[in-house]
C-alpha positions in Angstrom: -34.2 -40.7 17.5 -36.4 -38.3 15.5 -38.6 -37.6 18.4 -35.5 -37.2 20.5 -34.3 -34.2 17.7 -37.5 -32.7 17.3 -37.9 -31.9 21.1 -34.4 -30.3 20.5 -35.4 -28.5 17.9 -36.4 -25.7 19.4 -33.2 -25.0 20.7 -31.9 -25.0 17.6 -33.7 -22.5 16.4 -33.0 -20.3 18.8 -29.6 -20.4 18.3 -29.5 -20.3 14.5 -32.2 -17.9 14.4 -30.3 -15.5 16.2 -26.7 -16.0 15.1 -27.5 -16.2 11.1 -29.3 -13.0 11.3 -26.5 -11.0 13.6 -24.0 -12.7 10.6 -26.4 -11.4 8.2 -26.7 -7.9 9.6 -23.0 -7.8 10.1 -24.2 -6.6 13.8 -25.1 -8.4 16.6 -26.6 -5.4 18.1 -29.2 -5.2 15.3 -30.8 -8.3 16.6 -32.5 -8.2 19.8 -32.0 -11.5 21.6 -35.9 -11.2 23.2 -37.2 -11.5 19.0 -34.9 -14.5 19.1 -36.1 -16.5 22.0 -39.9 -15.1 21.1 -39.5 -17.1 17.6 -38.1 -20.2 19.3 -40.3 -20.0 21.9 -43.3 -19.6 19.4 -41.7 -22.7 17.3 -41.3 -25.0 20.7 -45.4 -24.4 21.7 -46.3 -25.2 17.6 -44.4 -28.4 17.6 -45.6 -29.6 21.0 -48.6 -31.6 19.5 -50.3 -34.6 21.1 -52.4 -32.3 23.4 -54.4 -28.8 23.3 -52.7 -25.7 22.8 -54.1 -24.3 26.4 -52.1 -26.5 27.6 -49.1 -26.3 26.1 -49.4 -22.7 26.6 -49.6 -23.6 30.3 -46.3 -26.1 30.4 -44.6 -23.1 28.8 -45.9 -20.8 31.7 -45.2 -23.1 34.2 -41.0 -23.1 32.8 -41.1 -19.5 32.6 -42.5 -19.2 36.5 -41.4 -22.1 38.6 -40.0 -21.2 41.9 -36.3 -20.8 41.1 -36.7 -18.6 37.6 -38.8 -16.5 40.2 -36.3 -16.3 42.7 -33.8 -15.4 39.8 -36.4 -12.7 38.9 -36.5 -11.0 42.2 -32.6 -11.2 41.9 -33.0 -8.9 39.4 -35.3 -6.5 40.1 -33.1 -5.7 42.9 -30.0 -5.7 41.5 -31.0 -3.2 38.9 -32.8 -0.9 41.0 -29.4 -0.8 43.3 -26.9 -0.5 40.8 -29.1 2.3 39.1 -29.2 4.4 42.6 -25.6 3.6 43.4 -24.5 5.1 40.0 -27.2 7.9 40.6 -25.5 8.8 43.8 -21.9 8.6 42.2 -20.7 5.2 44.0 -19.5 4.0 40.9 -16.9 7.2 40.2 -16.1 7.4 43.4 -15.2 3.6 43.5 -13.2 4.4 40.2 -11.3 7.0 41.6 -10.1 4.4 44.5 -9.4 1.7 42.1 -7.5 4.1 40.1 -5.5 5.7 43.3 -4.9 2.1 45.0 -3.7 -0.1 42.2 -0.8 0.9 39.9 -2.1 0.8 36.7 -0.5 -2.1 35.3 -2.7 -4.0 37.9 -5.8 -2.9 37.0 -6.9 -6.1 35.2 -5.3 -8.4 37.9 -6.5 -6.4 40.4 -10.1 -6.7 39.3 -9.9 -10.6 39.0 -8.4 -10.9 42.4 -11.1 -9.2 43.4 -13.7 -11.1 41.3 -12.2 -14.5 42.8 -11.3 -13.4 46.1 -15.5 -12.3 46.7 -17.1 -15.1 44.6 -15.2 -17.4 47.1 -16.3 -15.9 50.3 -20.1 -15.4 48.6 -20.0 -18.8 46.8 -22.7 -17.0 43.8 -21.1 -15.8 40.5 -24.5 -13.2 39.8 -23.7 -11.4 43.3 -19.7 -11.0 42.6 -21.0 -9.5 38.9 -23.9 -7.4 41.0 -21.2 -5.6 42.9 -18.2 -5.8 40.2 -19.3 -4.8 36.8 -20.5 -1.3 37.3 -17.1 -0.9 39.0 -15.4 -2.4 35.9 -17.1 -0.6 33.2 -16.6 2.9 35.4 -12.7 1.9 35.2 -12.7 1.2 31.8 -14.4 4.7 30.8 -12.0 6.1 32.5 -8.5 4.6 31.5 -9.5 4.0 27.9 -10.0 0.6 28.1 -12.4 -1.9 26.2 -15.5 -2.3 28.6 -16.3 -5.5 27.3 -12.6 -7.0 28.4 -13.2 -5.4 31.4 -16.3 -7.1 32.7 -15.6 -10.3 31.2 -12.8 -9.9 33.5 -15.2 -9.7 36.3 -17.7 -12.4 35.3 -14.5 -15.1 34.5 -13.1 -14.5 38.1 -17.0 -14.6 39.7 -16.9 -18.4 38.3 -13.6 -19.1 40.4 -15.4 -19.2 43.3 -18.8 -20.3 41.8 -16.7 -23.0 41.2 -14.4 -23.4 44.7 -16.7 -21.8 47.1 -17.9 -24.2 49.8 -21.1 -22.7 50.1 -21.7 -22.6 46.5 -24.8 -24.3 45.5 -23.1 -26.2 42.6 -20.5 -27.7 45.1 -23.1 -28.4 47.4 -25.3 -30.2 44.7 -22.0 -31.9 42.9 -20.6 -33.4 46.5 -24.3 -34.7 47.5 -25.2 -36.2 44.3 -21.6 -38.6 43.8 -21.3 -38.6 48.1 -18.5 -37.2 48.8 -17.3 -34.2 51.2 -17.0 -30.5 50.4 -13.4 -30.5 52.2 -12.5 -33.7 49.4 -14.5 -32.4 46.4 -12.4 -28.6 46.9 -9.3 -30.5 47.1 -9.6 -32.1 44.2 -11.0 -29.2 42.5 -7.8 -26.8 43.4 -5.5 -29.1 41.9 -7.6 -28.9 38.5 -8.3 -24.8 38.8 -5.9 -22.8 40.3 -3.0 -23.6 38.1 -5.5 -22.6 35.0 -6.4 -18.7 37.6 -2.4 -18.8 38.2 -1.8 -18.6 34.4 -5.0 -16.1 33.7 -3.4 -13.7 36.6 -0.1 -13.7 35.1 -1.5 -12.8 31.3 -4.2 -10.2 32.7 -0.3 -8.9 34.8 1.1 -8.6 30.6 -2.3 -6.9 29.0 -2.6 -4.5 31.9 1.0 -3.0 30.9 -0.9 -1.2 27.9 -3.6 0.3 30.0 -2.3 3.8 30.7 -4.4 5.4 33.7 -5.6 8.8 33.7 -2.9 11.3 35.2 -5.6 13.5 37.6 -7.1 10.7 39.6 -10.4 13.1 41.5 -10.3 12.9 45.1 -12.0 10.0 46.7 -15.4 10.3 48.2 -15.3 7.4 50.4 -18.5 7.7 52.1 -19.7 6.6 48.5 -18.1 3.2 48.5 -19.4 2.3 51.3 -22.6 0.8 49.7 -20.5 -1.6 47.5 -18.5 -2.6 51.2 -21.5 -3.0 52.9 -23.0 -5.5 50.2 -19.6 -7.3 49.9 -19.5 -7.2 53.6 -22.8 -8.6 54.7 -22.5 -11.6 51.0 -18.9 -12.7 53.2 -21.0 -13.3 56.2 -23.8 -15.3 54.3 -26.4 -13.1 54.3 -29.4 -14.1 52.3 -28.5 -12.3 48.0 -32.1 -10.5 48.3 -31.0 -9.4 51.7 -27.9 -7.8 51.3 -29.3 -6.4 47.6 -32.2 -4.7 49.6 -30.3 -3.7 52.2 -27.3 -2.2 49.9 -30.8 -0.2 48.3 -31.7 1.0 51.5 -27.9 2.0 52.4 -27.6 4.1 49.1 -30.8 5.7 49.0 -29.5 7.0 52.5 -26.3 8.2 51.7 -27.4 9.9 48.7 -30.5 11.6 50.5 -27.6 12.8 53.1 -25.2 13.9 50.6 -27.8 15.6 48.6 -27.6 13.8 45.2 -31.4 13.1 45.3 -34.7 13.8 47.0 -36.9 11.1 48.1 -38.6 10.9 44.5 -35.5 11.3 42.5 -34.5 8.2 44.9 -37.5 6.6 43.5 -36.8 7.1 40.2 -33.6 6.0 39.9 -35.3 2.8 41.7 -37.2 2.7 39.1 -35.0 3.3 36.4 -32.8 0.5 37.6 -35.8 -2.0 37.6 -36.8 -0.9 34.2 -33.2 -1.4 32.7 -33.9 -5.0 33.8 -36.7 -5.6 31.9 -35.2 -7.6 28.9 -33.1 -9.8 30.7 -36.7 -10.7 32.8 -38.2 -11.5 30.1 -35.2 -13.1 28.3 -34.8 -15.0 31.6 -38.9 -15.9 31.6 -38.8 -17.3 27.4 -36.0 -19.3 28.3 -37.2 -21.2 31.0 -40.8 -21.3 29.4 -39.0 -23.1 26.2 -36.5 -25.5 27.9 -39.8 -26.6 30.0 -41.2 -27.8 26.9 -38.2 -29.3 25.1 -37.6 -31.2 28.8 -42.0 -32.2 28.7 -41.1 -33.8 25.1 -37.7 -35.7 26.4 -35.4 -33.6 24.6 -33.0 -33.6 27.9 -33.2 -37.6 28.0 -32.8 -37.7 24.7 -28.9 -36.3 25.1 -28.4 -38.4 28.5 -29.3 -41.9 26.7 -27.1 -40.6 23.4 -24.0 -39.7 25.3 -23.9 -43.3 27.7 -24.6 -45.6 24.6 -20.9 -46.3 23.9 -18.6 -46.1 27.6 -16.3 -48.5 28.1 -13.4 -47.2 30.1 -13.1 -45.3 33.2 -11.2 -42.2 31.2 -14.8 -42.5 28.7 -17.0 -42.9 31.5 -15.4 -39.5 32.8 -15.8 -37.7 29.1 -19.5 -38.5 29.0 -20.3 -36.8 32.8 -18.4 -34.0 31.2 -20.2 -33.8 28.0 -23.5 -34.9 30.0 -23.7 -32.0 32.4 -22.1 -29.0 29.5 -24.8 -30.3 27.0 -27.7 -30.4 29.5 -26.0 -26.7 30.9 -26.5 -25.6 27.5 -30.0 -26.3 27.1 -31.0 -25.1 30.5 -28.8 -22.0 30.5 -28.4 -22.8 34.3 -25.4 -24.9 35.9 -27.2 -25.8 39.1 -30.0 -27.0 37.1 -27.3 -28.7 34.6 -25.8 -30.8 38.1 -29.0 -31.7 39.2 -30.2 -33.0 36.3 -27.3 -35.4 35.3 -25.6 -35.8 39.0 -27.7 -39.3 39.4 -26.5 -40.4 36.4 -23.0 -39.4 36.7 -23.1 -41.4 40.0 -24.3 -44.5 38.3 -21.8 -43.9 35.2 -19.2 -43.5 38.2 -20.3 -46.6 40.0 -20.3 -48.9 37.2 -16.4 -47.5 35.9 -15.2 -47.3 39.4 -14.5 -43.7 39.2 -13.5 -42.0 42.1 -16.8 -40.1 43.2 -14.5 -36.8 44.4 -13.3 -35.9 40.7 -16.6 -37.1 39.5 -17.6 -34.2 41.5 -15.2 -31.8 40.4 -15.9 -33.3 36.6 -19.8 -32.0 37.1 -18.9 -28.6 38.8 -16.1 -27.7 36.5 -17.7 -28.6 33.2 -20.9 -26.8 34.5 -19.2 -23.7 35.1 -16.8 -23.9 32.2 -20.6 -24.0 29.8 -22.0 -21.1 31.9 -19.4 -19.0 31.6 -19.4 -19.0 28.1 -23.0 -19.3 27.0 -24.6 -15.8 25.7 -27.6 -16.3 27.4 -26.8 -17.6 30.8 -27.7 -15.5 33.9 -24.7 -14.7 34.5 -23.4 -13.4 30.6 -26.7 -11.3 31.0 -26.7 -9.6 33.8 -23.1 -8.5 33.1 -23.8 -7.1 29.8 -26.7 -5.3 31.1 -25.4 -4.0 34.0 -22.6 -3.0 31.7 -25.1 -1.6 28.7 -23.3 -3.9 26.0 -24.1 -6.9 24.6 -23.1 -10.2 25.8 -21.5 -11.8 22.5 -19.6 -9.1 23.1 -18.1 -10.4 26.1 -17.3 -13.5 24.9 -13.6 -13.6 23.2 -12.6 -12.2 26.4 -13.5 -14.6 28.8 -10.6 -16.3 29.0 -10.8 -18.0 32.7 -14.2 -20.0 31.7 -12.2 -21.7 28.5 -8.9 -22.0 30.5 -10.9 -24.3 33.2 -12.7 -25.9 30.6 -8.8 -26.7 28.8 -7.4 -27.5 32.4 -10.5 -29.8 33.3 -10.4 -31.6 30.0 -6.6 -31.9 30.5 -7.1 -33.9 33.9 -9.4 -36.3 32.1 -7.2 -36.9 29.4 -4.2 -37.9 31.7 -5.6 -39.2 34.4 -4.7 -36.2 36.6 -4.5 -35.8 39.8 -3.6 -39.4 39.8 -4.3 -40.4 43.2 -7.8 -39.3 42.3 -7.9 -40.9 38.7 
């Protein structure tokens, strides 16, 4: 057991390290969140004794680089040097102004979750419905008045709807393989469980937006500047490859604003670069994270959970508790939900086996409870590349995202009485 705590120690520190001193400062904007993981991180290589510190050193690389932080990386970099060039060219305002123009402005905040939902469904990835979104959202809330952070949360709580739903999301596809089951089956179940919780989220975002009073002079609409957010929206619907359609959307831009006049060729550049550089702390964020859960995973630290939370099932309602608190727990230590499925998803299958669960909720147990944890950790992908691309911080975000917690209610709920019961 105290091995088990020790490899979890790190995490620990990490998250006491960084919330004691933001309570201390009275600021959570006084304490960067890159000193936070450093300190952790620095902690997690210390403790990892029973061989050389080269090596530890190299475990620690090896988290902070393996293929899919990389990919994640590369995410990035593009995404921030195409939402930098689309502001630069004035896609942003001019996608404002068309909000503003098309939706009355009690719909505002509906408006934008539709929208959040409706794309993250067709996309089936939460980080490229908050790539195209949250500039949009933050622009909107500059110019009505309203608070930035509700607005983007917003965004990034309707980007898990279809993270969630989406048949070619990578959670659904990893939930439905592990517990056998079909997409069509696993979605069915899933709806019952979800969409009442959106339905309810619609309706109160419908109330709030009643206070949001829109500016009276909407500017004309430059259309011709939107067209870089359709044409990335577009080409994510038809399954174009993220890197793809975020290089692409670059290209697209750069165009238009060369056309239009709003840069040269090197002012193009530099906002390029701008972009990318405005990334920089969520890569390295991204990079000490991954470096430190590879060394609390090296010294069994996610075991150590898995073998805790199966020690005491003994009914089927039980046996569907512990997936859920199995793949939230492991979510929370690896800041990554697809990474949370795959970890626990042959477990859950066993737990599900051995309870004679029925392997579709199962399913919808491990993708729910997964995105329900992402949604609300600070330091998830997702949570971070929203506040950045909205230049605020993510704890900021947090007591607004209120379709992550209603899921997270709604699938606890269907646990707790055996709901939907032909699937219970």
């Amino acid at each position: 057991m105290k091995k088990g705590l020790l490899a979890l120690s790190p995490l620990v520190v990490f998250m006491v390290f960084y919330l004691v001193t933001s309570l201390v400062a009275g600021d959570f904007y006084k304490v960067p969140i890159t000193v936070a993981f450093m300190t952790a991180s620095v902690y997690a290589v210390v403790i990892s004794d029973g061989m050389p510190l080269k090596k530890r050193i190299n475990a620690y690389s090896r988290g902070a680089a393996t293929e899919q932080m990389m990919l994640m990386l590369w995410i990035f970099v593009l995404a921030g040097a195409f939402a930098h060039t689309a502001k630069m060219m004035g896609a942003i305002d001019a996608t404002v102004n068309m909000t503003l123009s098309l939706l009355p402005p009690q719909m505002l905040l509906a408006g934008l979750f539709l929208a959040a939902c409706f794309i993250s469904l067709s996309i089936g990835t939460s980080v490229g419905t908050i790539v195209a979104l949250t500039p949009i959202a933050a622009g909107v809330a500059e110019q009505t008045g309203a608070s930035v952070p509700l607005m983007t949360a917003v965004v990034v709580g309707g980007s898990f709807f279809g993270d969630n739903l989406s048949f070619i999301s990578d959670t659904t596809i990893i939930a439905t393989q592990t517990q056998g089951c079909r997409l069509s089956d696993k979605f069915r179940v899933n709806s019952f469980i979800v969409v009442p919780a959106a339905l309810l989220i619609l309706i109160a975002y419908i109330v709030m937006g009643t206070g949001i009073h829109a500016p009276q002079d909407v500017p004309a609409v430059e259309a011709v500047k939107v067209l870089p957010y359709l044409v990335v929206l577009v080409c994510a619907v038809f399954g174009m490859n993220v890197l793809g359609v975020l290089t692409l959307g670059i290209i697209f831009t750069g165009v238009i604003g060369l056309w239009l006049g709003a840069y040269d060729v090197f002012g193009w550049m530099q906002a390029m670069g701008d972009g990318i550089k405005g990334m920089g702390e969520l890569i390295i964020i991204t990079m000490m994270a991954g470096g430190l859960l590879e060394l609390i995973k090296q010294r069994g630290g996610i075991d150590y959970i898995i073998r805790l939370l199966t020690a005491h099932v003994h009914s089927k309602r039980g046996a569907e508790l512990s997936i859920a608190a199995l793949v939230s727990l492991v979510n929370v230590c690896t800041a990554n939900n697809t990474v949370a499925i795959i970890t626990v998803g042959g477990i859950a299958k066993q737990i599900g086996d051995r309870f004679g669960l029925d392997n579709r909720k199962c399913a919808s147990i491990l993708d729910t409870f997964s995105c329900f944890t992402q949604g609300l950790i600070p330091y998830g992908a997702q949570m971070l590349m929203a506040a950045g691309l909205a230049a605020i911080n993510p704890i900021s975000i947090l007591p607004y995202l209120y379709y992550p917690f209603a899921i997270g209610v709604a699938a606890l709920l269907a646990i707790l009485l055996r709901y939907p019961r032909r699937y219970s």
